[in-house]
N, C-alpha and C positions, 0 to 999 in steps of 0.2 A: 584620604582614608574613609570618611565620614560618609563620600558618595557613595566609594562601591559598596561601602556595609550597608548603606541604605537599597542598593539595588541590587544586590545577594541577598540579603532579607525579604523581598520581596521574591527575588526567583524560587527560596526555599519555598516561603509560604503558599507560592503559585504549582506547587507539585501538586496540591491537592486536587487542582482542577481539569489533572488531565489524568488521575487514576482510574476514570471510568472508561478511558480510549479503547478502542481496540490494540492501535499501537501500544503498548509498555517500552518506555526506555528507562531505565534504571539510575541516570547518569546524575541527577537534581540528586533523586534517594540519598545515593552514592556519595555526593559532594555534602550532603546536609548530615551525613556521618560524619566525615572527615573533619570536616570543621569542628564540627561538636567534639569530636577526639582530640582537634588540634586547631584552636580559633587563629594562633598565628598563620594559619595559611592564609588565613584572608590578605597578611603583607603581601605573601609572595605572588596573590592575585592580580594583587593593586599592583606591584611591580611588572606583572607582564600587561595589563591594560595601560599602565605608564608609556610602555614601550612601543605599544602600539598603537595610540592618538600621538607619539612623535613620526613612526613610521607612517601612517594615513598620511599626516600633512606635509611629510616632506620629500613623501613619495612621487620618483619620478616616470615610473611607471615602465621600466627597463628591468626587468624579473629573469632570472633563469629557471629553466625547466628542474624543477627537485626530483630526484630518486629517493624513494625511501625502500631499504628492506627491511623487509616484512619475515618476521616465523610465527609460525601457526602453532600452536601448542593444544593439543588435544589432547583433553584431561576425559578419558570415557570410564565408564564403571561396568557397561556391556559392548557387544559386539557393536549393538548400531549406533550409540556414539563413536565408535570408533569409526568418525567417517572417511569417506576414500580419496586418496590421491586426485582422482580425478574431482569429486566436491569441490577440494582448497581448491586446485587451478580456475572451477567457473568461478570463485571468489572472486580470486586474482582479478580473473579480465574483469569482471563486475567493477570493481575499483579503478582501474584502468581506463575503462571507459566512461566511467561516472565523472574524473577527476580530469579528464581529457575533452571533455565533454563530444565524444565519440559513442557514445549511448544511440543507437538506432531511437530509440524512442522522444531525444532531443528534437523532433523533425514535429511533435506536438505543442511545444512551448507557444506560448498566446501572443499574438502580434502587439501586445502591450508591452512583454518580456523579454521580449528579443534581445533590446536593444541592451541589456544588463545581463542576461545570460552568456556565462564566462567559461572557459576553460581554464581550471584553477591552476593549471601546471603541472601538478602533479603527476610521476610514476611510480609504481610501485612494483620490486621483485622479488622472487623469491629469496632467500638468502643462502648464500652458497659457501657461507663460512663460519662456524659457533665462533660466540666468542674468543675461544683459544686459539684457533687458527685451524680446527680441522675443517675437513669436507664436509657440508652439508647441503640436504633437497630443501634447507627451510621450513621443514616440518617435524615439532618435538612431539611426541607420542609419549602419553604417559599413564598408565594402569595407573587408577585410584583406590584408594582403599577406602573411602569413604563411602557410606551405607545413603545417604540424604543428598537431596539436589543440594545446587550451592547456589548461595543467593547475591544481595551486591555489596558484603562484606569482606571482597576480597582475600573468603579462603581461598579460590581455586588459584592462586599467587600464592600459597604457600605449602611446603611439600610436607609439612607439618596436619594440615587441614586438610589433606589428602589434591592439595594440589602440585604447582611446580613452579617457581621460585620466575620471572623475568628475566630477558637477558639486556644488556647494558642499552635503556634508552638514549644513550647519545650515539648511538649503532646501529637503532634496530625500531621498528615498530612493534609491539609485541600484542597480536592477538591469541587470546586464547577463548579456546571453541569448546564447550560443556554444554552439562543442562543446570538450568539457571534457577528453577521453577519461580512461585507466585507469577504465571505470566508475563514473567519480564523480558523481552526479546533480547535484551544487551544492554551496558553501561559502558560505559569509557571514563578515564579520568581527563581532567581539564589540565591544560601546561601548568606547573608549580603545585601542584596538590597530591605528586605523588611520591614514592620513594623510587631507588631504584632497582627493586623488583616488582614494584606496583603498577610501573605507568606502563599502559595501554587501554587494550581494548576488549571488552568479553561479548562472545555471541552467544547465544544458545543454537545447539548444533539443530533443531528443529527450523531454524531462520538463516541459515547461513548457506550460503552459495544459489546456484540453479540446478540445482540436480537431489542424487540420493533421499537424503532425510527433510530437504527443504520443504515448508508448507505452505500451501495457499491459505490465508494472502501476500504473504512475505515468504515469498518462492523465489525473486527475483535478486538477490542479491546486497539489498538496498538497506537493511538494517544495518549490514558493516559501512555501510555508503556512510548512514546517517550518526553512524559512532564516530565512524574516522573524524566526521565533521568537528563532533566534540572536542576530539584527541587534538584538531588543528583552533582549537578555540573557537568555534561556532557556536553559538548560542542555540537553541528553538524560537523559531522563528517567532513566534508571539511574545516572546519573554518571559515563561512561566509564570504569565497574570493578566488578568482582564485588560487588553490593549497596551500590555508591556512592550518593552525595547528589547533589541535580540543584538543592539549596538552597533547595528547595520543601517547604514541611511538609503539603501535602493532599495531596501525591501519591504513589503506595506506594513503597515501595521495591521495585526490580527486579533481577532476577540480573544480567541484563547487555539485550542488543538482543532484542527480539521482531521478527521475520520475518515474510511471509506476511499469514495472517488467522489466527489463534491463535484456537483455540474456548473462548467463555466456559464457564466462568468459569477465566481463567489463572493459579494458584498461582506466590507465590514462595519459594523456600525459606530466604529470607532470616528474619532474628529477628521472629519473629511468625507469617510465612508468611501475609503478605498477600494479597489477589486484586490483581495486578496491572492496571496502566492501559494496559493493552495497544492503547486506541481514543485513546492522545493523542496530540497533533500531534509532538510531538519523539520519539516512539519510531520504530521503521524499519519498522514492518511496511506495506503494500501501500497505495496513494491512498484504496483502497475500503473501508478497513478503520478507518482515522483520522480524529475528525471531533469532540474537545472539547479546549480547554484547561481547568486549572485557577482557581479564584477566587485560590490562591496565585501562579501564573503570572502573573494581572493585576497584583496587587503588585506585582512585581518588574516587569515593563514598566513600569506606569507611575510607578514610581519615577525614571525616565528624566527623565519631563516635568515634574516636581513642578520647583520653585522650587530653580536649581544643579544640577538633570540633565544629564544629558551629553547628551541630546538635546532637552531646552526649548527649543532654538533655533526648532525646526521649529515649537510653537505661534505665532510671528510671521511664519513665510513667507507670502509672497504668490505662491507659486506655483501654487497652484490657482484665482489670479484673473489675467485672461485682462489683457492691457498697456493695453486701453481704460481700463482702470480698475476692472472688475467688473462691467460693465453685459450685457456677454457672457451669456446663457443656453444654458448648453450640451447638445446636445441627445444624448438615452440611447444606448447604444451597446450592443454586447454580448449583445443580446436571450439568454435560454437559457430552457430550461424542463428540470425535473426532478421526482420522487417522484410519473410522472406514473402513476395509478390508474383503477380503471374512472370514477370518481365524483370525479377530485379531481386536481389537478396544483400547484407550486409552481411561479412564475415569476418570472425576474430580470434586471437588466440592470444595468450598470458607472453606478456613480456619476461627475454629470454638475456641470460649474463653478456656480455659484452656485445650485444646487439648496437650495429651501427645504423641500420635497415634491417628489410627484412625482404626476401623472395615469395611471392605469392604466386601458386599454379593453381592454376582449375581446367576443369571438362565436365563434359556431358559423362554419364558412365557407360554410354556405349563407345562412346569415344577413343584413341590412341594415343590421341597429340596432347600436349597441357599448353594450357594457354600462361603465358608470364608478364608477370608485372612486379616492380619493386613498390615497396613502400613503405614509408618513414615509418609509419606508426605500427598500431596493432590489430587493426583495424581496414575495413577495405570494403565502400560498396560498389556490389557488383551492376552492372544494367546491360541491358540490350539481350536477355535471356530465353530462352525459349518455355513456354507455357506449361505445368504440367513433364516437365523432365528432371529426370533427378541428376545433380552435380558431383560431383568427387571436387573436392581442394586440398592444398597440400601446404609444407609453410618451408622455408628455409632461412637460420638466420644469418645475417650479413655480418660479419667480426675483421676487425684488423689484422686477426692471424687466419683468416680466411672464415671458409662457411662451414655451418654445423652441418651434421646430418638432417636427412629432410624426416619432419614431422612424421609423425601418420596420419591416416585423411580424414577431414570430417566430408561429410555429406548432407544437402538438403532435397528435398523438392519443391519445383516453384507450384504457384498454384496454378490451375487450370482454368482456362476462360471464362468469362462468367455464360451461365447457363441459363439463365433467367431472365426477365426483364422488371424491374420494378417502376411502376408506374406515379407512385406516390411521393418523392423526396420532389424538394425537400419538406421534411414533417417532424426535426425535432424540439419540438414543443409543443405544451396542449394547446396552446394557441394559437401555434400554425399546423392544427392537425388535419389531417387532409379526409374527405369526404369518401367511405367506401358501399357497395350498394350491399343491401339486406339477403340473406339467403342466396349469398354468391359465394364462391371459394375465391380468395382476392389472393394472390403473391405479390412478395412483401420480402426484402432483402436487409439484416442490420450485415454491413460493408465494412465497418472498423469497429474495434473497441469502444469509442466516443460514440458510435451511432445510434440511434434508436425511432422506436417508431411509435406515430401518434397516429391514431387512425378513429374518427367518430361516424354516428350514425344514430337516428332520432326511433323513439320508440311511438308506442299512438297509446290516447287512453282506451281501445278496445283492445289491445294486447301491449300491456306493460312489460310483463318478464320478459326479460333478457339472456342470451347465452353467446358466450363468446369461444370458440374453439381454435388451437394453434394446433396444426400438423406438423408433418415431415420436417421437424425441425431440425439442420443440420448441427446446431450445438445450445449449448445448456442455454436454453432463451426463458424469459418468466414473465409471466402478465398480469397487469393490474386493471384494474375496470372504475372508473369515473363515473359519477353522475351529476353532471356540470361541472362545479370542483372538487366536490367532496369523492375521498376514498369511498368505495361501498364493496371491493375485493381485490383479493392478491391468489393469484396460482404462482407458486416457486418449486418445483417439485424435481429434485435432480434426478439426473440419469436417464429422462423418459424424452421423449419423440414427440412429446404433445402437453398441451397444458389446456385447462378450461374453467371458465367463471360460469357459474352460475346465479342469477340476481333477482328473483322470483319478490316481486310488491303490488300496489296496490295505490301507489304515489301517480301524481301528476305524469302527464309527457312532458317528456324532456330530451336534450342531447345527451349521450353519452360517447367517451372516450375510452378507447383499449390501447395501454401503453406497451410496449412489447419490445424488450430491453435483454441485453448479454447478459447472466451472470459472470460477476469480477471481469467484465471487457470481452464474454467470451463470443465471436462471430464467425462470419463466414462469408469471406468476400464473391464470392462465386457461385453459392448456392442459396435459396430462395426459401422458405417457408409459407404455409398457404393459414391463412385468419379465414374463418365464419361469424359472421352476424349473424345473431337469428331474435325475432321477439315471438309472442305467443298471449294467446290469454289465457291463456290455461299453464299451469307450473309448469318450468320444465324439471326431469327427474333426475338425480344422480342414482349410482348404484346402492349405496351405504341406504340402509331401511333407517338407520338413525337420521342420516342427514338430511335426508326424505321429509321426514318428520319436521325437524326444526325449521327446513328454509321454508316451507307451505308455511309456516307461523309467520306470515307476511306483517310488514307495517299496517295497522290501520289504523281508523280514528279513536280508538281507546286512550283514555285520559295519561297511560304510562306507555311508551315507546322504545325500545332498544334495539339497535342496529348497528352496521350491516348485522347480520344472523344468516352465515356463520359472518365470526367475526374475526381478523387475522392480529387482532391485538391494541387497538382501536376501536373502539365503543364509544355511542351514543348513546344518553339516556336524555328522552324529551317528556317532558310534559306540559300540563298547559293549563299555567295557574291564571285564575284571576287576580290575584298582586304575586308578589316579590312572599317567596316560602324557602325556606330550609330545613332539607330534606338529607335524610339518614340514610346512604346507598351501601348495603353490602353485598358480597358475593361469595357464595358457600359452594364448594366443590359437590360432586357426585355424593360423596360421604357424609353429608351433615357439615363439612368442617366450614367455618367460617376464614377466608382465606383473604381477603382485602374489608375496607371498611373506610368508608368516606362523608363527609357532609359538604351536603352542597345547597349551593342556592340557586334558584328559579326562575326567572321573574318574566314578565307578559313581552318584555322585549329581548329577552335570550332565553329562551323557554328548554332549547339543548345544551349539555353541558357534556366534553369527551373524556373518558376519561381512558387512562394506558393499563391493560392486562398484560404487558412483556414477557413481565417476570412469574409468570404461570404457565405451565404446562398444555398442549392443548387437551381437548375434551369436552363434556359436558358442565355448566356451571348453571348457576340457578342465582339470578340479580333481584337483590329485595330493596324494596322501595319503602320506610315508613317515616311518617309527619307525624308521629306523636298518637296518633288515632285510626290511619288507615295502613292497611301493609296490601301490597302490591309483590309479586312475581314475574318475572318472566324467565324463561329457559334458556340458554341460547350454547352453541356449539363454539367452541374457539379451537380457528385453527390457521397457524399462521406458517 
C-alpha cells in the first residue's frame, strides 16, 4: 500500500507540470478529487495494480480480441453540441483503428518503435441494446438544463447537475460528449475509482471525432484515443513528474508532457537519455502527431479482462447484440478514407453488430462494375490506383444470418502526379541545408506532413539586408529566417499564398538559413512552391509606414542593442559592459503602461541576454534599459 500511495502522490503532485500543455486532460484533476473525497480508493487501486503485476508475470501472451460497447451520451445545452450521428461514427472508427492499430498513420512510427508497437486488441461497437433490453443506435441525447459548462466533477453523470446518470459499466463503455470548459479536452476515470454511474469517459464535443464541431489541433479523433487509454489503466506516459513511471517497461522514460509535433528524434535527459515516445497515444502532443501504443500498454489493459479484472465483466455483455436476439446485421456506418496517394488510399468504416467480415466494393466514378473484396477487419488499403481520379466505395456486412444492406458510399480523390521537380532533398535540418542561388525563383516541394525545408545562402558586407519570399504556395506553409543559429524572424500568416521575412542590419556577413515548414503537418505532395533570395544595401521596404520605421532602426554599434526588430516574441537585449553590471530592463506598451519588468546581468563574456514577450500582444513597445544612472530606450515592433 505504502508503494502506490507513494507513487499516486507523486502523479497527483505531477499535474501541475503539465497545466501549461496545449493538450488539457483532466483525468489526474479528476482522480486527485476522488481521492480527496474518498482516500479508500486508493485500496481499490492497489487492488487492480495487484492484479496486474500477477497478470504481466504470468502472462502467456495468448489474448482474445475484446469487444467493448460503447454509448455516447450527449449532454448539449445548444444546437451545436448537439453533435450529429455522423461525428459519433468518425469516433467509432477513430477508436477502432487506433486500438487495432489500423490507424493509416501507424506507417510513421520510428524504426526504433516498431518493434513494441501493438495492436491492443481491442473493438469497439455501438451499442444496440439500453440496459433494459430495448433497441438502441448507442447514442443517449440529453437536453441540459444547465446554464455553465461542466467541468471534471463529474456533474455531467448526474441528471441532477443537469447531466445523465451512466449506464451499467460491466456492459458498457460509457462516453459522454459535452462542453467541459477551463480548457480541458476530456478526463476518464481509472478501473476502481468509480461508481456505477460514474465510470467512463468525458470529451468535450469541440475534440471529439473527425468531422462537424472537431478542432484543430485535436480534430483527429485521438483525445477519446488517449481517455480510453485511461479508462483501460494507462498511465501518461511520463508519469505525472519529472522522469516519472507510467508502469510500462517498453516505454522510455520522459522529462515530463511533449506539446505540439516534437521533431524526431526527441532526447530525454532523464538516466540514459533515451529518445523519447513522443508518437504515443497518452502523451499530449497534437491528434496528428500520436498514432502507437505500446506491446507493454496491452499488458496492462488487458489485464482488466483476464480471469478477476476489474473489467471481465464486459467479455459477457450482450450489448452489441441487437434484443431480437442477434439475428440483426448491422449495416456499416462511418464510411472515411485517409493516407489518400496518387496510387493508393486506405479506407474505413465503424464496426457493425454481428459482423463476421465485411464486403468491400469500390470503382472509379465513371465507372459500372465494383470491384470486391472481403475483409476481416474495418479497415482496407487500397493500391494499384489511378492518379488524380475520384473512387466511389461501398461496405456490406458479413453476419451468420446473412448480409446487411449495403452501406452508402464514401468517396475520395487520389492525388495527381507530382508536377514539379524539387531539386534540393534531402534538406531536413539546418545542418543539412542545401545551397540555393540569390535572386533566383528556386521550387521547393514539402511532400508529407514530416517534411520540411532548409534552404541557405550568404549575404556580403556591401549588401547586408536580406529578404526572403515564399509564393504559390499550395497550403498553409510558414517561414523562418536564421542567421547562423540564431532566430532573427518568423512569417506564420494563415490563409495567404505567400509569406516573407524581411531582415534589414548592419552586422557582419554571414550564412543565413530560410526554414519553410507545413503548418500542423499541412503539405502538398504534388505541388511545388517557389522561395526568393534577395540581399541589398540598401533596406529593403514593407508596406506598413510603421514597420518602415522600426526595421530601418538597424543594429548598430551603440552601447544598447535590441533585436531581431520586428521581433516575433524573442528578444535580444546586448550591451557591452566593461565588467559584469546589473541592469534594470523594462518594457512599456504604446500607452505609458509599464507591461514586463526584469533585472539582468551582463558581463564582457555574455554581453546578450533573451528574454520571452509571448504573453504580449503584438504592436508597438518601447525597451528601457537603466543602471542606476543611465536610461536607455529603444523602440521596437512585436509581431509574432
Amino acid at each position: 500500500m505504502k508503494k502506490l500511495y507513494t507513487s499516486m502522490m507523486a502523479l497527483l503532485m505531477g499535474v501541475t507540470i503539465s497545466l501549461n500543455a496545449q493538450r488539457q486532460c483532466g483525468t489526474m484533476e479528476h482522480l486527485d478529487h476522488m481521492i480527496n473525497e474518498n482516500p479508500e480508493l486508493m485500496h481499490s487501486m492497489e487492488a487492480v495494480e495487484e492484479h496486474t503485476r500477477q497478470f504481466e508475470q504470468n502472462n502467456t501472451g495468448e489474448r482474445v480480441v475484446v469487444t467493448i460497447p460503447v454509448v455516447f451520451h450527449v449532454v448539449y445545452r445548444n444546437a451545436t453540441q448537439n453533435i450529429s450521428d455522423a461525428q459519433i461514427a468518425s469516433q467509432l472508427t477513430v477508436l477502432n483503428n487506433d486500438f487495432r492499430k489500423l490507424n493509416a498513420d501507424a506507417s510513421l512510427i520510428p524504426s526504433v518503435f516498431t518493434s513494441v508497437a501493438s495492436d491492443m486488441e481491442f473493438n469497439f461497437c455501438m451499442a444496440q441494446r439500453t440496459p433494459t433490453g430495448a433497441a438502441s443506435n448507442g447514442i443517449n441525447r440529453v437536453a441540459s438544463t444547465r446554464t455553465s459548462t461542466f467541468g471534471t466533477n463529474d456533474a455531467v453523470k448526474s441528471a441532477s447537475t443537469g447531466g445523465t446518470a451512466g449506464w451499467d459499466p460491466n456492459r458498457y463503455l460509457n462516453v459522454w460528449v459535452c462542453e467541459i470548459g477551463g480548457s480541458i479536452l476530456g478526463y476518464a476515470t481509472f478501473p476502481g475509482t468509480a461508481t456505477s454511474t460514474t465510470d467512463g469517459v468525458v470529451i468535450d464535443y469541440r475534440y471529439f471525432g473527425t468531422t462537424g464541431t472537431a478542432t484543430a489541433p485535436f480534430n483527429k479523433g485521438r483525445t477519446a484515443t488517449h481517455e480510453v487509454g485511461h479508462w483501460l489503466n494507462l498511465r501518461h506516459i511520463w508519469g505525472d513528474a519529472n522522469c516519472g513511471s507510467d508502469l510500462v517497461n517498453d516505454t522510455p522514460t520522459h522529462n515530463t508532457s511533449n506539446v505540439g509535433c516534437p521533431a524526431y528524434p526527441h532526447y530525454s535527459t532523464c538516466t540514459g537519455a533515451p529518445i523519447e515516445m513522443t508518437m504515443n497515444y497518452m502523451d499530449y502532443t497534437d491528434d496528428n502527431c500520436m498514432y502507437m501504443f505500446s506491446a507493454g500498454q496491452k499488458t496492462r489493459s488487458q489485464a482488466l479482462f483476464a480471469a478477476g479484472g476489474l473489467r471481465a465483466g464486459l467479455l459477457t455483455s450482450d450489448g452489441c447484440t441487437a434484443p431480437t436476439g442477434g439475428t440483426t446485421c448491422g449495416t456499416p456506418t462511418g464510411l472515411a478514407s485517409s493516407a489518400v496517394s496518387a496510387t493508393g488510399a486506405t479506407v474505413s468504416w465503424s464496426a457493425a453488430s454481428g459482423a463476421l467480415s465485411y464486403n468491400l466494393e469500390y470503382k472509379t466514378s465513371a465507372a459500372t462494375t465494383w470491384t470486391l473484396v472481403n475483409n476481416a477487419t474495418t479497415s482496407r488499403a487500397l493500391t494499384g490506383l489511378t492518379a488524380n481520379t475520384t473512387y466511389n466505395f461501398r461496405v456490406t456486412t458479413v453476419c451468420s444470418s446473412g448480409n446487411s444492406a449495403v452501406s452508402s458510399q464514401g468517396s475520395f480523390t487520389t492525388a495527381a502526379t507530382t508536377t514539379c521537380t524539387d531539386n534540393y532533398e534531402p534538406n531536413e535540418t539546418r545542418t543539412g541545408a542545401k545551397t540555393i542561388a540569390l535572386a533566383t525563383n528556386i521550387s521547393a516541394r514539402i511532400s508529407s506532413a514530416t517534411d520540411k525545408d532548409y534552404l541557405k545562402f550568404n549575404n556580403t558586407n556591401a549588401a547586408r539586408n536580406v529578404r526572403v519570399t515564399l509564393t504559390n504556395l499550395p497550403a498553409d506553409y510558414d517561414l523562418k529566417l536564421y542567421r547562423s543559429s540564431t532566430l532573427v524572424g518568423t512569417s506564420a500568416n494563415g490563409g495567404t499564398t505567400s509569406e516573407s521575412l524581411i531582415y534589414n542590419n548592419t552586422r557582419a556577413a554571414t550564412t543565413y538559413t530560410a526554414y519553410v515548414y507545413g503548418y500542423n503537418g499541412a503539405f502538398n505532395a504534388t505541388s511545388c512552391y517557389t522561395i526568393r533570395a534577395e540581399i541589398s544595401g540598401t533596406s529593403f521596404v514593407r508596406q506598413s509606414s510603421e514597420e518602415i520605421e522600426i526595421l530601418n532602426a538597424e543594429i548598430t554599434d551603440e552601447a544598447l542593442q535590441v533585436y531581431p526588430n520586428p521581433s516575433n516574441g524573442l528578444l535580444n537585449i546586448r550591451l557591452k559592459p566593461e565588467s559584469d553590471i546589473n541592469q534594470t530592463v523594462e518594457v512599456y506598451n504604446h500607452l505609458g503602461q509599464k507591461v514586463e519588468s526584469y533585472e539582468l546581468t551582463f558581463t564582457k563574456d555574455m554581453p546578450a541576454v533573451e528574454v520571452q514577450l509571448n504573453d504580449l500582444t503584438d504592436g508597438i513597445y518601447f525597451v528601457r534599459v537603466f543602471d542606476g544612472e543611465q536610461v536607455q530606450t529603444r523602440r521596437i515592433l512585436l509581431k509574432k
